[in-house]
KOLKELO-702178 format. One record per residue (C-alpha): residue number from 1; residue in one letter; x, y, z. Coordinates in pm, whole numbers, plus 50000, padded with zeros to 5 digits. Example, Ala and Ser with C-alpha at 12.3 -4.5 7.8 and 13.67 -1.06 7.14 Angstrom:
<rs>
1|A|51230|49550|50780
2|S|51367|49894|50714
</rs>
This chain:
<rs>
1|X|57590|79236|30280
2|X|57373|79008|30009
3|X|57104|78863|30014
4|X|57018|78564|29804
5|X|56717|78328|29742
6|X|56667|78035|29468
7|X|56326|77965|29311
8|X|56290|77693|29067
9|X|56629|77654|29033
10|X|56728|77996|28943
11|X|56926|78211|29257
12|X|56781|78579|29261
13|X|57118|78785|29414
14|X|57047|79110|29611
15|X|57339|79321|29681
16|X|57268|79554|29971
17|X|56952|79605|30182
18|X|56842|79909|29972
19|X|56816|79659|29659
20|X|56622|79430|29873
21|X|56318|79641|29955
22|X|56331|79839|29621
23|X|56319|79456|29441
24|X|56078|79302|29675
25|X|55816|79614|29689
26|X|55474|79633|29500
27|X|55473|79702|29148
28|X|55444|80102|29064
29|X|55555|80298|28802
30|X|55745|80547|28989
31|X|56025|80278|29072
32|X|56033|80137|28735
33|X|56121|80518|28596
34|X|56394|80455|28911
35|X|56534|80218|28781
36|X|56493|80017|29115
37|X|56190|79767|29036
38|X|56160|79426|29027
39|X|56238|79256|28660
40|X|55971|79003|28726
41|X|55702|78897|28937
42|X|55914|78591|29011
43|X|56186|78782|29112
44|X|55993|79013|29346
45|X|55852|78738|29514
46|X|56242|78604|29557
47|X|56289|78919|29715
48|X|56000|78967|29909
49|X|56074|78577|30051
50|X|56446|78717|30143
51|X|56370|78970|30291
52|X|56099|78789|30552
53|X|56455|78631|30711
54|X|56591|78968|30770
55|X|56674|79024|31107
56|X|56543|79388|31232
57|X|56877|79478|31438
58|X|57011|79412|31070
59|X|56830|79736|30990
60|X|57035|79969|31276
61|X|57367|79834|31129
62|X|57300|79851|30735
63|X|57181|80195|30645
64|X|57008|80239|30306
65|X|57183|80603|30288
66|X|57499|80618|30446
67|X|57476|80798|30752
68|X|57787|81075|30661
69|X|57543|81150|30412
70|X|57227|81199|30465
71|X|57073|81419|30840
72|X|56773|81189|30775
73|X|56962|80855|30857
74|X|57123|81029|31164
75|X|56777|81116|31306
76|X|56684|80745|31240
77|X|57003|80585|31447
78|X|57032|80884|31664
79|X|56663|80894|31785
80|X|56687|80514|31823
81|X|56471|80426|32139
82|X|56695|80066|32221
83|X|56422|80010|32494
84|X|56164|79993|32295
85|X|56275|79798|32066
86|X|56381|79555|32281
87|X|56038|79347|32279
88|X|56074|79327|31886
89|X|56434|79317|31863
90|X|56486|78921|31817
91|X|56263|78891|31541
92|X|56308|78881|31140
93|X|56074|79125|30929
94|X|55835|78750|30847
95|X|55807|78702|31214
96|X|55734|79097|31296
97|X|55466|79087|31041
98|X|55337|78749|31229
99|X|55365|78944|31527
100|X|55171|79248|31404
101|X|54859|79070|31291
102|X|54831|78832|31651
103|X|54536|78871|31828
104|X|54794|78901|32154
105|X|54919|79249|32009
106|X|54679|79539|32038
107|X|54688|79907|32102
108|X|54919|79943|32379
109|X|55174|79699|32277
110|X|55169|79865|31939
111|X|55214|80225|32134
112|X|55510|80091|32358
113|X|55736|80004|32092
114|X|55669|80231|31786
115|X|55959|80461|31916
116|X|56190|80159|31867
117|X|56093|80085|31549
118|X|56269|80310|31265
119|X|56080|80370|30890
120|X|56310|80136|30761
121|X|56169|79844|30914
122|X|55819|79961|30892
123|X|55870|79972|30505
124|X|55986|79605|30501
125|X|55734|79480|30679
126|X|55477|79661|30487
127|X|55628|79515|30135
128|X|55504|79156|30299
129|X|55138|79240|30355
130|X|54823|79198|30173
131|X|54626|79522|30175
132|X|54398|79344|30441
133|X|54708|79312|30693
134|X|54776|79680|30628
135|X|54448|79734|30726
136|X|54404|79530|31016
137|X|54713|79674|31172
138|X|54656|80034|31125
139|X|54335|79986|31256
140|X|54535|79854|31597
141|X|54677|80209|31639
142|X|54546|80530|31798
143|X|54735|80809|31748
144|X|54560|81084|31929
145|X|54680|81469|31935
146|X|54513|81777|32014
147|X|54505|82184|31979
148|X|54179|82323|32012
149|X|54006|82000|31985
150|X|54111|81632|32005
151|X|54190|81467|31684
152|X|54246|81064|31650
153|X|54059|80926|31880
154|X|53895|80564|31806
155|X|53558|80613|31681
156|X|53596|80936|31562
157|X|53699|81065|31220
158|X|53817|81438|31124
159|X|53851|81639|30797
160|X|54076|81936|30647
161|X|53843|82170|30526
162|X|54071|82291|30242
163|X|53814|82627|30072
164|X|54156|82665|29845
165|X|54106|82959|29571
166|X|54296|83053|29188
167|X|54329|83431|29337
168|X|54304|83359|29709
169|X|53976|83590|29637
170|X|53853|83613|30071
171|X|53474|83626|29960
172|X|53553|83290|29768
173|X|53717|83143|30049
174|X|53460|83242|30291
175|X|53189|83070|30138
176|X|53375|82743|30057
177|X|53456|82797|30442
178|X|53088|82829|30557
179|X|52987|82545|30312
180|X|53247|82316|30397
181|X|53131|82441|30823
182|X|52750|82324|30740
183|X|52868|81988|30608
184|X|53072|81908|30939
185|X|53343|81964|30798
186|X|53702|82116|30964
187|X|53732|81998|31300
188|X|54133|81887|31162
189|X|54144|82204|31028
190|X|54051|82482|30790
191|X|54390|82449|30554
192|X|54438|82687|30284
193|X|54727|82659|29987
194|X|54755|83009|29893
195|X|54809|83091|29522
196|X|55084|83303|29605
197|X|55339|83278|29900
198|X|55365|83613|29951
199|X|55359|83710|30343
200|X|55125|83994|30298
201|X|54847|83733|30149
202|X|54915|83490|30376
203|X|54858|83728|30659
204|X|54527|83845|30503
205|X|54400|83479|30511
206|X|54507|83402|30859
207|X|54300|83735|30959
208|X|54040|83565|30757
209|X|54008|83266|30896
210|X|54087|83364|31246
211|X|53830|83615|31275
212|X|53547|83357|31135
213|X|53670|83087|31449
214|X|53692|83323|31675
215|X|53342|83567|31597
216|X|53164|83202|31602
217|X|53361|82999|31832
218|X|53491|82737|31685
219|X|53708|82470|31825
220|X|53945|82392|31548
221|X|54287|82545|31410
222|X|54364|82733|31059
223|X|54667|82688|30899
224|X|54796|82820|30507
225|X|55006|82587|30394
226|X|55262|82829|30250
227|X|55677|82802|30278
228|X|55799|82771|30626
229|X|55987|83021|30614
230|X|55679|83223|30493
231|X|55542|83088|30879
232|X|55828|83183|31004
233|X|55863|83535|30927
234|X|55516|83572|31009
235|X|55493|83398|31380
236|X|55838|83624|31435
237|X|55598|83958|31376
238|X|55357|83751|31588
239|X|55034|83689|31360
240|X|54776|83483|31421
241|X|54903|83157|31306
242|X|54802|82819|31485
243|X|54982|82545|31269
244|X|55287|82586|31093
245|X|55324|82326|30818
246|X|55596|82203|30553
247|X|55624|81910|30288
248|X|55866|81683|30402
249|X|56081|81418|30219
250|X|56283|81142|30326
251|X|56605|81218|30188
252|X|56790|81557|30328
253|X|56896|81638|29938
254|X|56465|81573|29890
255|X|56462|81837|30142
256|X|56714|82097|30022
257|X|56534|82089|29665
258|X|56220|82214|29909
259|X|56486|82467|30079
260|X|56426|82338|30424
261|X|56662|82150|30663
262|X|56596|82030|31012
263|X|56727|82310|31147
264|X|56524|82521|30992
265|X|56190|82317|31112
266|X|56326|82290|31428
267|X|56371|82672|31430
268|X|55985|82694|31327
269|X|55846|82456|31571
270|X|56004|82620|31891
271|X|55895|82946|31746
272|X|55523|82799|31672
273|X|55514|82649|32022
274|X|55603|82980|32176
275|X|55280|83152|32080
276|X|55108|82891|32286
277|X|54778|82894|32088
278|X|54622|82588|32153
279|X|54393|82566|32444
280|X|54365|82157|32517
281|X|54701|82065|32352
282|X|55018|82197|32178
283|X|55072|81981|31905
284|X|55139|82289|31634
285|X|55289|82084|31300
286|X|55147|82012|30998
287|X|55319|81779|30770
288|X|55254|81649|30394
289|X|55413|81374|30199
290|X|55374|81173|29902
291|X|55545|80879|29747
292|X|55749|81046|29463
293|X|55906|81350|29603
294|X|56245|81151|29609
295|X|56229|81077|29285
296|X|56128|81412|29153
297|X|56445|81593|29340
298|X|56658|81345|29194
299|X|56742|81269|29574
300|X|56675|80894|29594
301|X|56992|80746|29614
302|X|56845|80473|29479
303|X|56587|80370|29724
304|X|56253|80290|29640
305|X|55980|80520|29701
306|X|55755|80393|29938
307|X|56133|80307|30193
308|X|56175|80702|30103
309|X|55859|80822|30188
310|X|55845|80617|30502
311|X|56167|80789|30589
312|X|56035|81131|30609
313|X|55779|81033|30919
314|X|56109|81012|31086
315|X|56132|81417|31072
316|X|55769|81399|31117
317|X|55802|81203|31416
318|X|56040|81392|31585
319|X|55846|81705|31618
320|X|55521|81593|31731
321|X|55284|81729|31481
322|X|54917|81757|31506
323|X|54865|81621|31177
324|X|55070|81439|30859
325|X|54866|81382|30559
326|X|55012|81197|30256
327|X|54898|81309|29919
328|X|54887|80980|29790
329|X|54780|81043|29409
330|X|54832|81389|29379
331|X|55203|81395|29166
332|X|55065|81195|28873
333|X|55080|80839|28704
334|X|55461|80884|28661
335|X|55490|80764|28988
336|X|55128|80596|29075
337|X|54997|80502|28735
338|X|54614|80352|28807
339|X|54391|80358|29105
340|X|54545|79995|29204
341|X|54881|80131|29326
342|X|54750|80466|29430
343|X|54530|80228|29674
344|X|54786|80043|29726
345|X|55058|80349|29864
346|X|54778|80484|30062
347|X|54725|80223|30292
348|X|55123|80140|30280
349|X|55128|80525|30421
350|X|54872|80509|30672
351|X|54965|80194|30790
352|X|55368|80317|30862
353|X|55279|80647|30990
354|X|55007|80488|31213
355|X|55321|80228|31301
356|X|55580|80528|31403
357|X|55313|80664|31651
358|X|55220|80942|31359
359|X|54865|81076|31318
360|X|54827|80997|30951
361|X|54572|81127|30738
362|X|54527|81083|30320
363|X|54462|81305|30064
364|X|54275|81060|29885
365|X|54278|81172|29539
366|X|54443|81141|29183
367|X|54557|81372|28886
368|X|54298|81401|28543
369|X|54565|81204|28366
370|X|54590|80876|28611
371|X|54412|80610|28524
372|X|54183|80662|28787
373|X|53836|80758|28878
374|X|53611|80889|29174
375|X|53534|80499|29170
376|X|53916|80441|29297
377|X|53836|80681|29526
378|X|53536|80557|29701
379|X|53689|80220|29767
380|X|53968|80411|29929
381|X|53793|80660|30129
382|X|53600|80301|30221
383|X|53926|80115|30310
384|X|54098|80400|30529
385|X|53798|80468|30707
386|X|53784|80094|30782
387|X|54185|80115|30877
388|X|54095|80426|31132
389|X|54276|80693|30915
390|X|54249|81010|31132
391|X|54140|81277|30852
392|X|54090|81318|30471
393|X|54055|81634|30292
394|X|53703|81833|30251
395|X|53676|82022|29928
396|X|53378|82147|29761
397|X|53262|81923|29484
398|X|53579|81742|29547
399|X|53735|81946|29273
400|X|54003|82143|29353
401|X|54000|82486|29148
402|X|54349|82625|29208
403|X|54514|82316|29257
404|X|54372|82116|28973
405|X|54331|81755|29087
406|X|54016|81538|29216
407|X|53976|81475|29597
408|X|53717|81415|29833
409|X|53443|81631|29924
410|X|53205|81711|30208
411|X|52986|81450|30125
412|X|53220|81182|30110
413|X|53317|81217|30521
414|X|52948|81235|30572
415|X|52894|80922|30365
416|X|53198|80708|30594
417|X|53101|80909|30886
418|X|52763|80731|30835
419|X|52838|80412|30723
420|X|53120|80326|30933
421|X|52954|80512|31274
422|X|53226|80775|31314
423|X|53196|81115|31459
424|X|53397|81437|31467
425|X|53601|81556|31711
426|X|53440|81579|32008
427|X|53511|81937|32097
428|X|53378|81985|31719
429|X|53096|81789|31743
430|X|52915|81948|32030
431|X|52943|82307|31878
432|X|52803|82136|31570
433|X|52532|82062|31805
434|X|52531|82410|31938
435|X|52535|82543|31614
436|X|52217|82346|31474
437|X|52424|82190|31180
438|X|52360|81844|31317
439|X|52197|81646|31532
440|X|52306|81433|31862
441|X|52375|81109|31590
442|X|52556|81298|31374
443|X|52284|81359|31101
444|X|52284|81700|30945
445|X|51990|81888|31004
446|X|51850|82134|30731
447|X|51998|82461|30668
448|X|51840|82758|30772
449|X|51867|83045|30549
450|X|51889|83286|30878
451|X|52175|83088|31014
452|X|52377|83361|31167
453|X|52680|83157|30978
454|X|52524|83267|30674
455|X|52378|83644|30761
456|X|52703|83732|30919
457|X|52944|83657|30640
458|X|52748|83603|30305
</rs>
């Protein structure tokens, strides 16, 4: 099917739907290496004024990918909840946007029909909003999941604590662990990306960090972010793991380049679930994204990055994961050239994962060679916490050593948690308490040097 639309006399043709959204999304470099961009502004507006008459049933019958081709469209149309998308199901993607930012539609609507509404759709819609309707929706949503503490809730605002290391050197980790701990930081969880994927070092960090939450009682989950099938092996011989986590993409030929099918991750989730970890909830996945991935396994087919990404929260989505965290500036200005459109994606992110019913987090942070700065950073950090993202990363300095790229540190979650009146998780925050790191409003209270967090590990 085409779609057409005439501006100033000239008629801008669309062929399919997957032309559509690539033509009518935001400008970003990543789709002009594509090939899929808009060749104007003029025409991206013709496309962007197109696609607002779209029906959204239009969306279950036109797939972007066919559906012999791709597992990731039959999860979308298989996993199709028809009742809840019934109270949306009249309207075009202009009027679902209208119907998004009414006063009448709040949290519970919003939670009632995100299982009828597939990434597809949230893409489109997103492609007609101003970064303040991104905003003001997300903010709508609460997306609230729990293991050993309760992350998401509304007025509350978590962090990874991610004490990553060049060698995976444990005395290294430890302290970025402690110092990260003193800050507040961790309650979404102490996440490590190991230097090497080996099991045997994986295992060693697991010990480490299990050993630290359990000698001092803390209410939050580890996880090293290392191959699933690097989990896998390891849950099988049954070590200590809490969260087993993957990077995800929306196409299934993204996902072969990452050697993973769904099959595989549903193979890891049962097998996570079994060892029954979590003591006030079982959500046991951790997911990362980032707009690009498609692009970079040659596994687009065409479709525009942002659709793409939004089509891995489908996977996501279907296995009820404790966290998903896009890493919105973290592949380089091939893909998000300047701070402007890695803004831009982050809140397009957050605000379809939060739309799915997905507890979205961002890894707010950029590459040395983006034109970007820690400025870029602060007004995002700002803008998500205003949005009610659910976690960012904590990193010491915000200056990742065996990763290479800029995020945001320990003092940038105390800064929002400040500003913006946000806590931690609860269970988190009263062993905080407990612990003497902060006080009952949240301010951090000087550090002893006797702290038995220090004089049992340093």
């Amino acid at each position: 099917m085409s779609y057409h639309f005439t501006i100033r006399n000239k008629a801008y043709r669309f062929n399919d739907l997957k032309t559509l959204l690539a033509k009518a999304s935001p400008y970003r470099t990543g789709d002009v290496l594509a090939g899929v961009c808009a060749e104007s502004y003029e025409e991206r507006v013709a496309a962007q004024i197109a696609l607002a008459d779209v029906p959204l049933k239009t969306f279950l019958n036109e797939a972007i990918i066919p559906y012999e081709q791709d597992e990731i469209t039959r999860l979308i149309i298989d996993d199709h909840d028809v009742t809840a998308f019934s109270l949306i199901s009249h309207f075009t993607v202009g009027e679902f946007r209208d119907w998004l930012l009414s006063n009448e539609t709040g949290t519970e609507v919003l939670r009632s029909v995100e299982a009828g509404i597939t990434p597809e759709m949230a893409a489109a819609v997103s492609k007609l909003m101003r970064n303040q309707d991104l905003i003001a929706v997300a903010k709508k949503c609460e997306v609230i999941t729990a293991f050993r503490n309760t992350i998401g809730l509304k007025g509350h605002f978590s962090t990874r604590l991610q004490p990553n290391h060049p060698t995976d050197d444990p005395k290294g980790i430890a302290a970025s662990i402690i110092d990260g701990l003193l800050y507040g930081s961790g309650d979404a969880c102490i996440g490590i990306n190991p230097a090497t994927d080996s099991p045997a070092a994986v295992l060693n960090l697991l010990n480490l960090i299990d050993t630290l939450r359990d000698q001092f009682e803390i209410p939050t989950q580890s996880c090293i972010l290392s191959h699933i099938t690097t989990t896998l092996d390891l849950v099988n011989k049954g070590a200590p793991v809490d969260l087993c986590f993957q990077s995800i993409g929306g196409t299934e030929k993204t996902n072969a380049s990452f050697g993973i099918n769904l099959a595989l991750i549903d193979e890891a989730y049962q097998a996570t679930l079994s060892l029954n970890r979590g003591t006030v909830g079982q959500n046991v996945m951790y997911f990362e994204t980032g707009q690009g991935s498609e692009l970079s396994a040659n596994g687009h087919h065409g479709v525009d990055q942002q659709t793409c990404e939004a089509r891995a929260y489908a996977i996501a989505r279907k296995y009820k994961p404790l966290l998903v965290n896009t890493v919105v500036g973290f592949i380089g200005p091939e893909y998000l050239y300047d701070g402007k459109q890695i803004i831009r994606a982050a809140l397009e992110d957050h605000f379809c994962g939060k739309l799915l019913g997905l507890p979205m987090g961002v890894d707010v942070c950029y590459t040395n060679h983006a034109e970007a700065d820690q400025d870029d950073m602060d007004n995002l950090l700002t803008l998500l916490g205003v949005a009610g993202c659910n976690f960012i990363m904590g990193i010491p300095g915000s200056d990742d050593i065996m990763l290479n790229y800029q995020s945001t540190s320990f003092h940038d979650a105390l800064y929002l948690r400040k500003t913006l009146g946000l806590k931690p998780a609860p269970e988190f925050e009263q062993w905080l308490i407990k612990q003497g790191i902060t006080d009952y409003d949240g301010s951090l209270l000087p550090v002893n040097p006797s702290h038995k967090l220090l004089s049992g590990l340093i």
